[in-house]
Backbone bond lengths (Angstrom), bond angles and torsions (degrees), N, CA, C in turn:
res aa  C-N    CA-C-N  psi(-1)  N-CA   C-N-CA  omega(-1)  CA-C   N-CA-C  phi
1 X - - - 1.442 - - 1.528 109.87 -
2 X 1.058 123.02 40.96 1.611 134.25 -177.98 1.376 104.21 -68.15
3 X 1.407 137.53 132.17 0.728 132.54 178.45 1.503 121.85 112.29
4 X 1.231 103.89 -46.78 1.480 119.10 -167.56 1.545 101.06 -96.86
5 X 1.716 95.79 122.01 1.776 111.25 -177.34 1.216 122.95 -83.56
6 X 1.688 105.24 -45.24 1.412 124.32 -163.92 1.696 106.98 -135.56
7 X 1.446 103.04 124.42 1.166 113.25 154.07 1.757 136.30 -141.06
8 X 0.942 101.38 130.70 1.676 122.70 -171.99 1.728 102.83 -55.36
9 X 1.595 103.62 159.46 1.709 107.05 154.88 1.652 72.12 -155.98
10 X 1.359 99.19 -153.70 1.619 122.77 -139.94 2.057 85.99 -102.97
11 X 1.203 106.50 -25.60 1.723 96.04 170.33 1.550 112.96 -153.74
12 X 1.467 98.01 45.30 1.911 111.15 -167.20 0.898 127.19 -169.43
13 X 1.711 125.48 121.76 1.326 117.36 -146.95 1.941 65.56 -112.81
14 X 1.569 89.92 156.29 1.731 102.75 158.40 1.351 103.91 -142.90
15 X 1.346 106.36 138.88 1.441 134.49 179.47 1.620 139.06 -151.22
16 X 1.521 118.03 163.14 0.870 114.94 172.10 1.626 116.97 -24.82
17 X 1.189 132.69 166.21 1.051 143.59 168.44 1.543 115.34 -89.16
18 X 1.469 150.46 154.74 1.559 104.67 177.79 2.134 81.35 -150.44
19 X 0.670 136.20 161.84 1.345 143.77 -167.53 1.654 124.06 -59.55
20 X 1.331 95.56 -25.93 1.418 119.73 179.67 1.843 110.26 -83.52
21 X 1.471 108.78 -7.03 1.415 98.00 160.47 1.134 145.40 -121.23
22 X 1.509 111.13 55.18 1.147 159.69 157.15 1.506 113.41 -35.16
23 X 1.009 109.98 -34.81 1.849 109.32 -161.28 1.424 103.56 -95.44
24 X 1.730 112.01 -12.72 1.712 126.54 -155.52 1.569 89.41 -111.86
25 X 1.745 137.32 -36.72 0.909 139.36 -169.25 1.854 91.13 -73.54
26 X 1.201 91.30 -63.65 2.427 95.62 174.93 1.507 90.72 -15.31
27 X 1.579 87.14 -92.09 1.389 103.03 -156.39 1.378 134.19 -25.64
28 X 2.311 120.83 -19.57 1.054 126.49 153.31 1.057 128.53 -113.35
29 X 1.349 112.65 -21.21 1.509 89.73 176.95 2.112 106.94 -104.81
30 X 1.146 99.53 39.46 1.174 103.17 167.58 2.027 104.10 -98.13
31 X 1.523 111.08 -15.96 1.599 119.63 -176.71 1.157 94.18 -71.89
32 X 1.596 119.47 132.40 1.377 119.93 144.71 1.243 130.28 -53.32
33 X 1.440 123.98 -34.47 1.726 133.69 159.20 1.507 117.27 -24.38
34 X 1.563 109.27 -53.23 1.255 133.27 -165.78 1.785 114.46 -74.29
35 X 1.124 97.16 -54.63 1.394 106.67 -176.95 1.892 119.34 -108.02
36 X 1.438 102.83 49.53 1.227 117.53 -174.59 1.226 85.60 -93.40
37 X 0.937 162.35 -128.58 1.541 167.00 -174.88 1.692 110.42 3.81
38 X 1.331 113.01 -36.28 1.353 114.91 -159.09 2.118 99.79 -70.07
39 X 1.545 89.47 166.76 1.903 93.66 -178.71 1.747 105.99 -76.84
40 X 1.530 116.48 5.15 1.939 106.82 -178.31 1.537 86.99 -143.45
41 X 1.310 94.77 145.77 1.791 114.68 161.61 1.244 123.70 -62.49
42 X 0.966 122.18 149.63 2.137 134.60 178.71 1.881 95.18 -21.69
43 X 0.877 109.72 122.91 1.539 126.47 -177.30 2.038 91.94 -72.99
44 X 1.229 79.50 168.35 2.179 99.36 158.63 1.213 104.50 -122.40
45 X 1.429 107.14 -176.39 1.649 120.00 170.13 1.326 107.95 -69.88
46 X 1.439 147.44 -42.25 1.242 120.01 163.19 1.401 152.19 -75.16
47 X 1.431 87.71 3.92 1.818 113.35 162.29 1.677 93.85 -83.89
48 X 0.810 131.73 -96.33 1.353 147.63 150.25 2.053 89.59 25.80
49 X 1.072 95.12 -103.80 1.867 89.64 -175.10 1.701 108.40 -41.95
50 X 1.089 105.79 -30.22 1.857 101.58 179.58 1.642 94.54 -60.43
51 X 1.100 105.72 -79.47 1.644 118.52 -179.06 1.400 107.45 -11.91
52 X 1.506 119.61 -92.25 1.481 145.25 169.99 1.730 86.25 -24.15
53 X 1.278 126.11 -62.14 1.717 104.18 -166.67 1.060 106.23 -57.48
54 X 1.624 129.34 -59.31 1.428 128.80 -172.59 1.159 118.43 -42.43
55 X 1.220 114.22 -56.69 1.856 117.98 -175.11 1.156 103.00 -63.84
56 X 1.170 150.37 -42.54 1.372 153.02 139.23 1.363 119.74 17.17
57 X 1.501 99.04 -74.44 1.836 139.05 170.45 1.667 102.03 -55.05
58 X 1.685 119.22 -34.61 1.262 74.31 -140.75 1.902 76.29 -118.60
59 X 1.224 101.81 -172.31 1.831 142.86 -168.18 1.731 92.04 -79.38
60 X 1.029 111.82 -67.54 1.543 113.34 -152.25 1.617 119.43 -71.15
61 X 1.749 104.17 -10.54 1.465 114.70 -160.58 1.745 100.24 -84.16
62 X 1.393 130.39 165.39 1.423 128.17 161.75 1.094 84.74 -151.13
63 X 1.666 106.99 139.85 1.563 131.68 153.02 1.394 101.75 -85.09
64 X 1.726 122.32 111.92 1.180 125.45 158.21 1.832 114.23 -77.78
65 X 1.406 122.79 106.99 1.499 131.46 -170.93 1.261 96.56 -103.66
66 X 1.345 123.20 150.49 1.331 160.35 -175.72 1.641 104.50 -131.36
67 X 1.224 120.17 99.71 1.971 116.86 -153.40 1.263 100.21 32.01
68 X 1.255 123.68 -136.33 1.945 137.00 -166.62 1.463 93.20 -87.40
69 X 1.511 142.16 16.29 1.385 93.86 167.00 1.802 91.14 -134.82
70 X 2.095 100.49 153.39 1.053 120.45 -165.37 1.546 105.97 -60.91
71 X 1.485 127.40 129.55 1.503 96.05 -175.37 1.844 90.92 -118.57
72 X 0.948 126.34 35.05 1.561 115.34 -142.47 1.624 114.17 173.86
73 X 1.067 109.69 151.52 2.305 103.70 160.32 1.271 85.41 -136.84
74 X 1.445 114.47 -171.56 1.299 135.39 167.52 1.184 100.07 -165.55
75 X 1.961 123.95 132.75 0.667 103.10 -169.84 1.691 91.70 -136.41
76 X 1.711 107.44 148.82 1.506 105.87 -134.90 1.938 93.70 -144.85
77 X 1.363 120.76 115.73 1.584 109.35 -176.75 1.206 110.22 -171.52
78 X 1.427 101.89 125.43 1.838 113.54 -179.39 1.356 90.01 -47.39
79 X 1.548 115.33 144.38 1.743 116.62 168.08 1.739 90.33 -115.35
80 X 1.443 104.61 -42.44 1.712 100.19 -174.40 1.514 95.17 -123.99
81 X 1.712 113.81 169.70 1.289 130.04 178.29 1.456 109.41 -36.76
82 X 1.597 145.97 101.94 1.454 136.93 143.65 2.065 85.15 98.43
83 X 1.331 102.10 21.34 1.620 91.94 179.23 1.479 100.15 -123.69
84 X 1.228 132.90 143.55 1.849 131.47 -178.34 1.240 109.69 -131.08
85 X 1.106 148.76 147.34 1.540 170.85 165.32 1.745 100.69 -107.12
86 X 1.745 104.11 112.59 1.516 113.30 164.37 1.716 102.76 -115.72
87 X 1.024 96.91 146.85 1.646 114.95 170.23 1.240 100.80 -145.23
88 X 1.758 130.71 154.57 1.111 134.40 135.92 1.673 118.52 -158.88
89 X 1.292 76.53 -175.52 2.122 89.71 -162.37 1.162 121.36 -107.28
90 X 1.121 138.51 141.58 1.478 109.17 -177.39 1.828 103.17 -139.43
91 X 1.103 125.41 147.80 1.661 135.54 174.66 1.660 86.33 -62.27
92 X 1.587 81.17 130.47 1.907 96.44 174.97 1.253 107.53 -77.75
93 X 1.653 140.07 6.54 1.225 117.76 165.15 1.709 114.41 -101.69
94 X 1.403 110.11 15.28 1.245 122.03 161.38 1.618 120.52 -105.65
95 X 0.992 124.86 -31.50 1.041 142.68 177.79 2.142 116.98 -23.41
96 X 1.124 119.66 137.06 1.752 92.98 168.92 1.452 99.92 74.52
97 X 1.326 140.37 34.82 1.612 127.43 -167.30 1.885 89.57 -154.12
98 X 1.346 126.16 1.86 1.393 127.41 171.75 2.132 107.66 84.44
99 X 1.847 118.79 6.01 1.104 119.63 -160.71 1.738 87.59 -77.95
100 X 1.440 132.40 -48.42 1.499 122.44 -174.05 1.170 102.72 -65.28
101 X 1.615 135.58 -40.19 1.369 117.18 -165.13 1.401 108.87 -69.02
102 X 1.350 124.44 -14.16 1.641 131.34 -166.96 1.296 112.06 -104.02
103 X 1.504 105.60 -19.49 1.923 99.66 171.70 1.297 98.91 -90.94
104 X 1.126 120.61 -53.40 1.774 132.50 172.72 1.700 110.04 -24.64
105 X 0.914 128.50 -99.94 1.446 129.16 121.02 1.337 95.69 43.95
106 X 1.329 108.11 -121.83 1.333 120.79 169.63 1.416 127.19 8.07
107 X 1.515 93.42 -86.40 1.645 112.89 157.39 1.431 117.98 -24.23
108 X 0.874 107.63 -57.89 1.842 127.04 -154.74 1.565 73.80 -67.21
109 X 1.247 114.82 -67.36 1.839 120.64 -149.83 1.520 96.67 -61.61
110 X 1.318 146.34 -30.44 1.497 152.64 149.39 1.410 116.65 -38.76
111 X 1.393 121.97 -69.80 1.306 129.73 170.67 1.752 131.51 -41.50
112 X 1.668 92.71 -48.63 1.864 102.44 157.76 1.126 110.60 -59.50
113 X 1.213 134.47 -62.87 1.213 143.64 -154.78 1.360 124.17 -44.27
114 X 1.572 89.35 -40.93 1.555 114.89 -176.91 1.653 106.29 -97.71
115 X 1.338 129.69 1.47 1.243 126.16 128.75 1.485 106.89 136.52
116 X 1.447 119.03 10.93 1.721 138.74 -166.75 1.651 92.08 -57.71
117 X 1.398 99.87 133.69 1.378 97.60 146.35 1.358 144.28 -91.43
118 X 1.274 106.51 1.51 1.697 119.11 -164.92 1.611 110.39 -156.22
119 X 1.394 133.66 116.16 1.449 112.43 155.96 1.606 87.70 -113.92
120 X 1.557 98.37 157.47 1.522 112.38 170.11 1.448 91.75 -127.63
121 X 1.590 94.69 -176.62 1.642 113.72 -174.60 1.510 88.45 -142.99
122 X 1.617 113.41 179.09 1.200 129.79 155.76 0.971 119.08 -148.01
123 X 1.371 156.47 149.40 1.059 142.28 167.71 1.888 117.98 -159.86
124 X 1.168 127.13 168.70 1.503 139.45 -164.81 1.652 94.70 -71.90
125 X 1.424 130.84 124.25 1.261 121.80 -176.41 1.645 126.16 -91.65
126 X 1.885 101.08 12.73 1.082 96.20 136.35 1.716 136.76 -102.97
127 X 1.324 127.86 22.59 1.082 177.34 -102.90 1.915 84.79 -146.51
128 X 1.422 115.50 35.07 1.644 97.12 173.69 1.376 137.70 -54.51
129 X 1.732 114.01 -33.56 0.979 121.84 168.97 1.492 139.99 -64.56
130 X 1.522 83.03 -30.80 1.970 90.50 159.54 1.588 117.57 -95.43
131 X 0.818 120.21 -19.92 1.559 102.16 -179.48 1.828 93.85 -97.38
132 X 1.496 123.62 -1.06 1.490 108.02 155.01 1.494 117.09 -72.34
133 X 1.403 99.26 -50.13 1.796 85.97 164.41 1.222 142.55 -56.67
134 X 1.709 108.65 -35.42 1.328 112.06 165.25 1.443 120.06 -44.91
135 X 1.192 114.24 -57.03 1.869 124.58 177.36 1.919 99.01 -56.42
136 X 0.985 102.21 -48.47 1.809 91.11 -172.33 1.663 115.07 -41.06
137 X 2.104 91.32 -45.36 1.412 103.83 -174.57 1.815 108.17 -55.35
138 X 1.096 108.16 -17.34 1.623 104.36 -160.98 1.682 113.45 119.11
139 X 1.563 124.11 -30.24 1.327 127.42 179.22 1.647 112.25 -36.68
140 X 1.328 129.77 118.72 1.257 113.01 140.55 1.658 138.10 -71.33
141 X 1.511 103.07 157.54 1.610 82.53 161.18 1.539 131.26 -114.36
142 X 1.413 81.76 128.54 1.699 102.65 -175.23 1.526 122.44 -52.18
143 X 1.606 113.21 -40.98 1.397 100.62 -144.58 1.965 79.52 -163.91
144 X 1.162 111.02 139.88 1.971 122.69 147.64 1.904 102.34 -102.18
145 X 0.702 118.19 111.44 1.499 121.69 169.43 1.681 106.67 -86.45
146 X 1.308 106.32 124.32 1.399 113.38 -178.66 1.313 108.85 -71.02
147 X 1.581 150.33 138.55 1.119 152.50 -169.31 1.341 104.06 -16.76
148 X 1.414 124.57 93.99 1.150 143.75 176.91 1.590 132.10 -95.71
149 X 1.247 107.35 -33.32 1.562 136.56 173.77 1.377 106.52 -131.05
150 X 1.148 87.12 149.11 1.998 115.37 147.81 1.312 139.59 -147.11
151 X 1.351 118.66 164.35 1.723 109.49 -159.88 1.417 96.28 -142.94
152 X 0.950 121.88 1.73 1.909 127.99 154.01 1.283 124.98 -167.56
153 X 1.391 122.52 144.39 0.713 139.18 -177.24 1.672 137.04 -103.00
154 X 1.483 124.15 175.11 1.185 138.02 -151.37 1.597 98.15 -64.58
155 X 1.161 129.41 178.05 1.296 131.09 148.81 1.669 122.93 -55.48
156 X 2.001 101.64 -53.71 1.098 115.17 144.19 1.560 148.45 -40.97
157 X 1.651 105.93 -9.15 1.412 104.90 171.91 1.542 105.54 109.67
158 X 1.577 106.63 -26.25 1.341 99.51 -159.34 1.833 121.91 -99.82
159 X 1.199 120.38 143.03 1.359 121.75 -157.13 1.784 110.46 -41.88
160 X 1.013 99.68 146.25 1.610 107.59 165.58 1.120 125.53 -104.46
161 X 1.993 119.79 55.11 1.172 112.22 -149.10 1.912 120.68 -73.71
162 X 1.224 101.93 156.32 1.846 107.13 175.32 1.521 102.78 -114.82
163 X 1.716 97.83 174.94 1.039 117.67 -168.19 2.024 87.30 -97.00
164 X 1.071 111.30 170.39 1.430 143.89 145.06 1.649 155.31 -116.88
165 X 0.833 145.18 96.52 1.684 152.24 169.48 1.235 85.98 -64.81
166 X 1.496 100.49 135.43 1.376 137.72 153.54 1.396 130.37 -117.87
167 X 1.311 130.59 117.79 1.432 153.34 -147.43 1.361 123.07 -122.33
168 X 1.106 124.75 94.25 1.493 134.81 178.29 1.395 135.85 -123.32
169 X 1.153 120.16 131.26 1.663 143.99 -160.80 1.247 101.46 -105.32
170 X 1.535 142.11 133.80 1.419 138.06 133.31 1.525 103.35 -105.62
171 X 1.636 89.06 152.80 1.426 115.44 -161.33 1.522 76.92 -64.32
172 X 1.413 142.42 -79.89 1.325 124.15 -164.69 1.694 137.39 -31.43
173 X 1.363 97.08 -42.27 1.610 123.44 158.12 1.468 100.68 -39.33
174 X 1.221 114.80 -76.11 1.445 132.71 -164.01 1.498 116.83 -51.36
175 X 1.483 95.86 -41.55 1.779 104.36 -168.87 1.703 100.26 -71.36
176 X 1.464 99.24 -33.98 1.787 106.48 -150.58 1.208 95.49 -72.41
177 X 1.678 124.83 -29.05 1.650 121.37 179.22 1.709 106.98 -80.70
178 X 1.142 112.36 -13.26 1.468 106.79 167.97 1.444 133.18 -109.92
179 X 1.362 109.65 34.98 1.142 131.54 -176.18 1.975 112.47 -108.23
């Protein structure tokens, strides 16, 4: 989706990310609620402006907005040829209101379009709320990965490994339920 800055749905603008939304990124992923699943702990304000610059910079980031304020990212990127990886986050006072299934969505309907054969997801499999959405979207699940990763560790040094769900869409899958 290079190129493309701005896109509409029926109550959601998604966009670039741009440096100045910094104060909207705080405001969620500074909640522990929010980023219980995620690979880093509740951010500060100077993670927070780091953040907002990076996504800024980069291709893969989306500010999901609700009028002017960020309520959401999504984060969306060919890893292999015609293959995409979506994740996203959302402010827990949006959460449960249909705003990820409708930017998500979106996304997904962008990514086929333009000719992907595959997006997957992954996510923590106690993580109900996202891998319920994932299935709403149409995702199956592929795979439970037995403690496969980790994103902190022991006092001792030593991994804190988790499990994983793995989540996958074909564009055929996808089209045939929207037909």
């Amino acid at each position: 989706m290079k190129g493309t800055k701005t896109i509409r749905t029926k109550r959601l603008t998604i966009r670039r990310f741009v440096p100045e939304d910094w104060p909207d990124l705080l405001e969620y992923l500074s909640d522990p609620r929010v980023v219980k699943y995620e690979p880093y702990e509740p951010i500060n304000q100077v993670q927070s402006i780091e953040i907002a610059q990076n996504h800024s910079e980069s291709e893969v980031f989306w500010a999901v907005c609700l009028k002017n304020k960020v309520i959401g990212n999504i984060y969306l990127e060919e890893v292999i040829q015609d293959s995409w990886e979506v994740g996203f986050v959302f402010h827990y006072d949006f959460q449960h209101q249909g705003y990820a299934y409708e930017a998500v969505s979106m996304m997904i309907d962008r990514i086929f379009a333009q000719g992907a054969h595959r997006v997957f997801a992954e996510c923590h499999p106690d993580n109900q709320a996202s891998w319920k959405l994932l299935e709403k979207l149409g995702f199956k699940r592929e795979g439970h990965l037995r403690k496969n990763i980790f994103f902190n560790q022991a006092a001792d040094g030593t991994p804190l490994w988790q499990d994983t769900y793995v989540y996958g869409l074909l564009r055929e899958d996808y089209e045939g339920k929207n037909t």
